[in-house]
C-alpha positions in Angstrom: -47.1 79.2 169.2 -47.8 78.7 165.6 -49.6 81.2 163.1 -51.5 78.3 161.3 -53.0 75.0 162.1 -50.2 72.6 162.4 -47.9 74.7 162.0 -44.3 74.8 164.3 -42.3 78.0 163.7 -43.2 80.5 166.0 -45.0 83.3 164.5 -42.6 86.6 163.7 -43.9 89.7 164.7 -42.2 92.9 164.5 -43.0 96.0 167.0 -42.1 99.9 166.1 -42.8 102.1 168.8 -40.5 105.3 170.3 -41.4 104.2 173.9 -39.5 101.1 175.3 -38.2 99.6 178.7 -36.3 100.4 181.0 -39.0 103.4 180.5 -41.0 102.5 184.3 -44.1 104.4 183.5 -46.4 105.3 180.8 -46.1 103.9 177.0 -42.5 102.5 177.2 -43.4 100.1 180.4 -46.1 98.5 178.7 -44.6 98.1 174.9 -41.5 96.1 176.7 -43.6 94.5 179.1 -46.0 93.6 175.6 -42.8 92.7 173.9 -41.3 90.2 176.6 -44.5 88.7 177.6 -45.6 87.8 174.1 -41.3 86.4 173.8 -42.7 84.1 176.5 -45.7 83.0 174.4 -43.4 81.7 171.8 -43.5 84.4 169.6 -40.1 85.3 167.6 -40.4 89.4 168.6 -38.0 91.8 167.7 -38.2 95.9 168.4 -37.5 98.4 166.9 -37.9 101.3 169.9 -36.2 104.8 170.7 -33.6 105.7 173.7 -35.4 105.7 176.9 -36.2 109.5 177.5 -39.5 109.8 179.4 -40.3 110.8 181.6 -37.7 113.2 182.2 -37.4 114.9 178.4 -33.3 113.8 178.1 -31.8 110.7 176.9 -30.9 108.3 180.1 -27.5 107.3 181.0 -25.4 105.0 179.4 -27.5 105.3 176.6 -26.7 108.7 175.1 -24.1 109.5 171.8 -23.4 106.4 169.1 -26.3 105.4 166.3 -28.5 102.0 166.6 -27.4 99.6 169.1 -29.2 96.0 169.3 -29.0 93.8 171.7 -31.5 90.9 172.9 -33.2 91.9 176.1 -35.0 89.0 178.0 -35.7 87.3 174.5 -36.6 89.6 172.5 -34.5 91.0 169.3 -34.3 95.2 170.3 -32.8 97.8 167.8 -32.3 100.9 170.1 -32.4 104.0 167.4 -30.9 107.7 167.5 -33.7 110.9 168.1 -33.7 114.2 169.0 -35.3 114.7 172.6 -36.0 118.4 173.2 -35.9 119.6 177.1 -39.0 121.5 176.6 -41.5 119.8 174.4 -43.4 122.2 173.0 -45.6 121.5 169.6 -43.3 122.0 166.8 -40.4 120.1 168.5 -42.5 117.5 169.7 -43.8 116.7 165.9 -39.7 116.8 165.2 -38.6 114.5 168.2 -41.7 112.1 166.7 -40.3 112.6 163.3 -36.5 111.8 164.0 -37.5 108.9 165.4 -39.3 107.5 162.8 -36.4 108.5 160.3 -34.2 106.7 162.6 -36.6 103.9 162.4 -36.1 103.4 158.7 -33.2 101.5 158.4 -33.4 99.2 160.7 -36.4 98.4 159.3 -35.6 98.3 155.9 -33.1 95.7 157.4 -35.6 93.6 159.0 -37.8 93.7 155.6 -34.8 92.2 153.4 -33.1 89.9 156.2 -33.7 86.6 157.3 -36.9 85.9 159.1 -39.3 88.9 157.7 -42.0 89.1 160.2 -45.3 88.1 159.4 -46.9 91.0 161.7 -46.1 94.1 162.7 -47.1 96.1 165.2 -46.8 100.3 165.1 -47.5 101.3 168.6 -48.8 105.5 168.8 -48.0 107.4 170.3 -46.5 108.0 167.2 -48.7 107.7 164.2 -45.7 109.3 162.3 -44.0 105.8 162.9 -46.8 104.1 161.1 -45.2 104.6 157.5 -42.1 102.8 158.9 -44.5 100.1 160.4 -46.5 100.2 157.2 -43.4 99.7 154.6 -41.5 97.3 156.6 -45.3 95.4 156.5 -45.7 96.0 152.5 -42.3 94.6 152.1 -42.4 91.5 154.0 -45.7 90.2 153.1 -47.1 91.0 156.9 -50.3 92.7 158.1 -50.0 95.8 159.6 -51.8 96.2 163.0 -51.3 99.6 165.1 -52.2 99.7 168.5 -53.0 103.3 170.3 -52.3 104.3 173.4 -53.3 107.7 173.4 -55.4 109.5 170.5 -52.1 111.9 169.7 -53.8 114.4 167.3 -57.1 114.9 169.8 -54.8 114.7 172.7 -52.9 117.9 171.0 -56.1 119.5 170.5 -57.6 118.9 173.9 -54.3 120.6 175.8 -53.5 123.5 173.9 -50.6 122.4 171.5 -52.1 122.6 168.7 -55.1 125.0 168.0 -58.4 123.0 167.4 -59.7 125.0 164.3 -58.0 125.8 161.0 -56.5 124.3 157.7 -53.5 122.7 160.4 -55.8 120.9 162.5 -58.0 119.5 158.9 -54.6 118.6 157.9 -53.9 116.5 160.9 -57.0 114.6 161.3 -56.9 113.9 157.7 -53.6 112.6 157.6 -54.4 110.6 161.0 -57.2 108.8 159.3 -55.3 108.1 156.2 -52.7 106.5 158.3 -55.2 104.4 161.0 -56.9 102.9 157.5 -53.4 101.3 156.5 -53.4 98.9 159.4 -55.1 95.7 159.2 -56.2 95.6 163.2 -56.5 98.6 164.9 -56.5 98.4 168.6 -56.8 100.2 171.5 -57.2 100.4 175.2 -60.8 100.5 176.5 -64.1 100.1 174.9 -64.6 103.7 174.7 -61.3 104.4 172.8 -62.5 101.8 170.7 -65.8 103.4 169.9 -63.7 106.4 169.1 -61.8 104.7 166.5 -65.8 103.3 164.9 -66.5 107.3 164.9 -63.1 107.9 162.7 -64.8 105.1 160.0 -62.4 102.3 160.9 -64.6 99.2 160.0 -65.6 97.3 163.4 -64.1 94.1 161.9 -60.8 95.6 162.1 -60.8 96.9 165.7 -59.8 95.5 168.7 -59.8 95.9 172.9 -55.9 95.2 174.4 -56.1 96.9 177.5 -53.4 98.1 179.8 -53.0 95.9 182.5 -51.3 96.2 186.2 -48.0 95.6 186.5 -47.6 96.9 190.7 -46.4 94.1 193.0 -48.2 93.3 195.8 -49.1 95.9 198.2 -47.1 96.6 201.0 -48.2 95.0 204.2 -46.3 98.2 205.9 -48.7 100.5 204.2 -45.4 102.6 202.9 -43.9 103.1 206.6 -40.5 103.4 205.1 -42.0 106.7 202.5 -43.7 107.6 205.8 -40.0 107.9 207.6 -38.0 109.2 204.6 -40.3 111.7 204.0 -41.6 112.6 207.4 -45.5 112.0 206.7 -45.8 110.7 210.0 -49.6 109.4 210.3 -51.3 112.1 207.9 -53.4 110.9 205.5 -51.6 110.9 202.0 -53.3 112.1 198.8 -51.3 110.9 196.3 -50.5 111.5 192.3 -47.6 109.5 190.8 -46.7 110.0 187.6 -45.7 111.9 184.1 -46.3 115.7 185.2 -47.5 117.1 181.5 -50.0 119.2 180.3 -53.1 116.7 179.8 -53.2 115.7 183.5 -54.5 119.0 184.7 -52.4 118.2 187.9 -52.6 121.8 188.6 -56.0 120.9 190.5 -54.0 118.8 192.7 -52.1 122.3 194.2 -56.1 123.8 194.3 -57.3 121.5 196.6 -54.1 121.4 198.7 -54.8 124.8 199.0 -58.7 124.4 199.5 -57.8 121.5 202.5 -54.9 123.3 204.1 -56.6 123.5 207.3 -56.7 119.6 207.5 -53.8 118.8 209.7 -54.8 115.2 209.0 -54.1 115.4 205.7 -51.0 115.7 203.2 -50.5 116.1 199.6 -47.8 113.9 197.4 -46.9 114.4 193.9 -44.4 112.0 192.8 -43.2 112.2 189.3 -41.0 114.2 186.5 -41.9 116.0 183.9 -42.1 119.2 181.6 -45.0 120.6 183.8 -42.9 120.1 187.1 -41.6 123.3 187.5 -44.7 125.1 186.8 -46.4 122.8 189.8 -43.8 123.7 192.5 -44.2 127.4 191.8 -47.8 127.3 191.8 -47.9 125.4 195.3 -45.3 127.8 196.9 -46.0 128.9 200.2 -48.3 125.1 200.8 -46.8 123.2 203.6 -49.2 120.2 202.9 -47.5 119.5 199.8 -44.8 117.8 198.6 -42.9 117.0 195.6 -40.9 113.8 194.9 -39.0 112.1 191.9 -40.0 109.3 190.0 -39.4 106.0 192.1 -37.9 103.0 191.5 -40.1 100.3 189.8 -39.4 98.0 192.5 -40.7 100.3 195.2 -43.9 100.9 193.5 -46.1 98.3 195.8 -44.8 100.4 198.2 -45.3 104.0 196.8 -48.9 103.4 195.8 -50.2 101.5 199.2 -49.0 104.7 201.2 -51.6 106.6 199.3 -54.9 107.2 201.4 -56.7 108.0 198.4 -55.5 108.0 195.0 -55.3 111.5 192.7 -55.9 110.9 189.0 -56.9 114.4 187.4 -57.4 114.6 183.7 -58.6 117.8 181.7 -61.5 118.3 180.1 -61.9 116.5 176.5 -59.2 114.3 177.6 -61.2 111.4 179.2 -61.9 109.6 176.3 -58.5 110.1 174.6 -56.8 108.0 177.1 -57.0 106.1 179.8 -54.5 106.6 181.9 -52.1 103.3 181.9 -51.4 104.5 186.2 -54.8 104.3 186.3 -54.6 100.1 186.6 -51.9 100.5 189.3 -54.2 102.7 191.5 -57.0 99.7 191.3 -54.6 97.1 192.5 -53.3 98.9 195.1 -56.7 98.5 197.1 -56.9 102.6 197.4 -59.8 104.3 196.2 -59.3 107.2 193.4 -60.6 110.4 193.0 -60.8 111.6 189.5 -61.9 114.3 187.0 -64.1 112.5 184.7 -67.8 113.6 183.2 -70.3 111.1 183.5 -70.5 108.8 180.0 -66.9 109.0 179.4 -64.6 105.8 179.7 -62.9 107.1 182.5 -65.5 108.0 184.9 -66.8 104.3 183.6 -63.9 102.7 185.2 -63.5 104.7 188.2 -67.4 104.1 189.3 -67.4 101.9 191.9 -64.0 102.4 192.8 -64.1 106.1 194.1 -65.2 109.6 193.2 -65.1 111.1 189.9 -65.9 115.1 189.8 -65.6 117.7 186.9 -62.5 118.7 185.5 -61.4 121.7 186.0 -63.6 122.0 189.6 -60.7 122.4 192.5 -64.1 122.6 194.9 -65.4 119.4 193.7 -61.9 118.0 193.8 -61.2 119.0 197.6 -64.5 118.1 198.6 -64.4 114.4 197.1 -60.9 114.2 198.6 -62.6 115.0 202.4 -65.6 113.0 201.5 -63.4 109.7 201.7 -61.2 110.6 204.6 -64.2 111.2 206.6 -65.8 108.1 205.9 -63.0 105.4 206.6 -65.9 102.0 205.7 -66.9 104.1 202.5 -63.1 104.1 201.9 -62.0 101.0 202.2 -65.4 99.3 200.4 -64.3 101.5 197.5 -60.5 100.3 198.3 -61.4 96.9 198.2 -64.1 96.7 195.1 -60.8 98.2 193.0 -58.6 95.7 193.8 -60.8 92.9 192.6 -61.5 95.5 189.8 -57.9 95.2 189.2 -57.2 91.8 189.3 -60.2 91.3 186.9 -59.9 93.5 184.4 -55.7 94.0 184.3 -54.2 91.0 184.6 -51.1 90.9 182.5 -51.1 87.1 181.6 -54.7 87.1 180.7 -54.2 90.5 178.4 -51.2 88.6 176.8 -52.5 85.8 176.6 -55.2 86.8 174.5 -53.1 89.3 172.8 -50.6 85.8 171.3 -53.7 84.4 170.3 -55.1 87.2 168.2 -51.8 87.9 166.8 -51.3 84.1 165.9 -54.8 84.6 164.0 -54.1 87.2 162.0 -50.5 86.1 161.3 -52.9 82.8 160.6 -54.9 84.7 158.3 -51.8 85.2 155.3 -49.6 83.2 153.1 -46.5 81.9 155.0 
């Protein structure tokens, strides 16, 4: 792919983000899988990335101790760099974990700026905006625009769970520094159209935004509708409400416990939450006592066909505020499956936009609502499936991975296009 018309030399793009492969959920699974796919396009890609961590809150095996390793991972150029990874991620040591990370980043970038074969685009992928003066520098440096892509609205997100108190000269502080930083780049993108609206409401000009959604990345579903979960975990024929995913504070999962609770009569019916994270412990206390819930680890990527198609219905809570923050990257996973979902999402928000059609959203924060949607869909099997089956061509339509990537090479080959080479 070239960045100008008639030109051959593959455009260089550079990508800083703290969330890389072999991360299987959230962030990390979709900047590797961006990384390698846009390798594949003919780009020349290198990363600059953290040590996978998440969703587990310790450095993975076989990565910890040493400084900055790189190797080249399925084509693309990866600098692995050094950070501190607190067990318990509270405010202040989240802000430090970002912070180390984007220290670490420095030199390595600094390297990339000065070497051979500057890039002529770099990404910053936020989570963390604190890595955007790395991105920014190494941009300045080489000559290259600066594009930033969010995955979740950090500073809001912070707000909306109680990490960091909404009011005050700390929170002024934040939002101004986030929109000093989101006016470096020179594309902003972000993951559905109502993120993007948010980013038109923080004054970023609507020539430089951008859609580059999340897409699915499940296999197939499993013609055995999960028998082999059902036997490991004696489920037996029960119905299966299922959550898989990070356990954290904005999910609210603790609704999911509420409605096992509310539905524990329902002999039919059994509740899965399959997943790590700081908010784990918490969860098993709260559902003590429950015998129609279970907890599970994280599985393995290669099982995740599997994992989701053993779901009856699909559990994707969110709290309040947080619907238009993020959109949950699971949330594209669920839809391909061919389950319907039940989520917390008000009317109007980009959420409950993509859910309609799909399943049931209800309001946060309403365990009743929750339960009763949850019922609703068991006890109508042809409502179910209809909903089941418009998701998976939702799915396929909206979150395929070569189409996103696709069009992702191309606008990255235009703006690359748009400069001095």
């Amino acid at each position: 792919m070239s960045g100008s018309p008639g030109a051959t030399a593959p455009v260089r793009l550079a990508i800083v983000g703290i969330n890389y492969a072999p991360e299987e959920i959230g962030i990390g699974a979709f900047t590797g899988g961006m990384a390698r796919g846009l390798a594949r396009h003919g780009l020349n890609v290198r990363a600059i990335v953290g040590k996978p961590y998440y969703p587990q809150w310790r450095v993975w095996d076989g990565y910890r101790g040493g400084g900055w390793r790189r190797v080249n991972e399925q084509g693309v150029s990866v600098t692995r760099c050094p950070h501190y990874v607190p067990a318990t991620p509270s405010g202040l040591k989240r802000i430090v974990h970002l912070a180390s990370f984007a220290l670490a980043a420095l030199p390595p970038a600094l390297g990339a700026a000065f070497g051979r074969g500057r890039p002529q685009v770099v990404i910053c992928v936020a989570p963390a905006l604190l890595s955007v003066p790395v991105a920014w520098l190494l941009a300045r440096l080489s000559g290259a625009k600066l594009w930033i892509h969010i995955q979740d609205f950090e500073v809001e997100a912070a707000f909306a769970t109680g990490l960091v108190e909404s009011g005050g000269l700390a929170a002024r502080l934040a939002r101004g520094v986030e929109n000093a930083l989101l006016r470096l780049a020179d594309r902003v993108s972000t993951i559905s159209p109502q993120m993007c609206a948010k980013l038109l409401e923080k004054g970023i000009p609507p020539a430089r935004v951008t859609e580059v959604r999340n897409w699915a990345n499940a296999p197939e579903p499993d013609p055995a509708e999960g028998a082999a979960y059902r036997a490991d975990w004696g489920l037996g024929a029960r119905n299966i409400a299922l959550y898989s995913g990070n356990i954290a504070n904005k999910q609210g999962i603790e609704i999911v416990v509420e409605a096992a609770r509310l539905l524990a009569g329902r002999s039919d019916l059994h509740f899965v939450i399959c997943g790590e994270g700081p908010n784990r412990a918490r969860l098993q206390e709260l559902a003590a006592g429950l015998s129609n819930i279970s907890f599970h680890d994280l599985q393995p990527a290669a099982r995740v066909g599997e994992l989701l198609t053993l779901a009856s219905v699909h559990l994707l809570p969110q709290i309040a505020g947080a619907a238009d923050l993020v959109l949950p990257s699971k949330l594209a996973n669920m839809l391909f499956s061919g389950r319907p979902v039940v989520a917390t999402a008000l009317a109007g928000t980009g959420l409950y936009a993509e859910v309609e059609g799909c399943g049931i959203s209800t309001p946060p924060g309403d365990a009743a609502a929750f339960a009763a949607a949850i019922a609703t869909l068991l006890d109508d099997p042809a409502e179910a499936a209809r909903l089941g089956a418009a998701a998976r061509v939702r799915g396929i339509e909206r979150w395929s991975q070569e189409a996103v990537l696709a069009r992702l090479a191309k606008m990255i080959g235009e703006v690359a296009g748009s400069q001095p080479q």
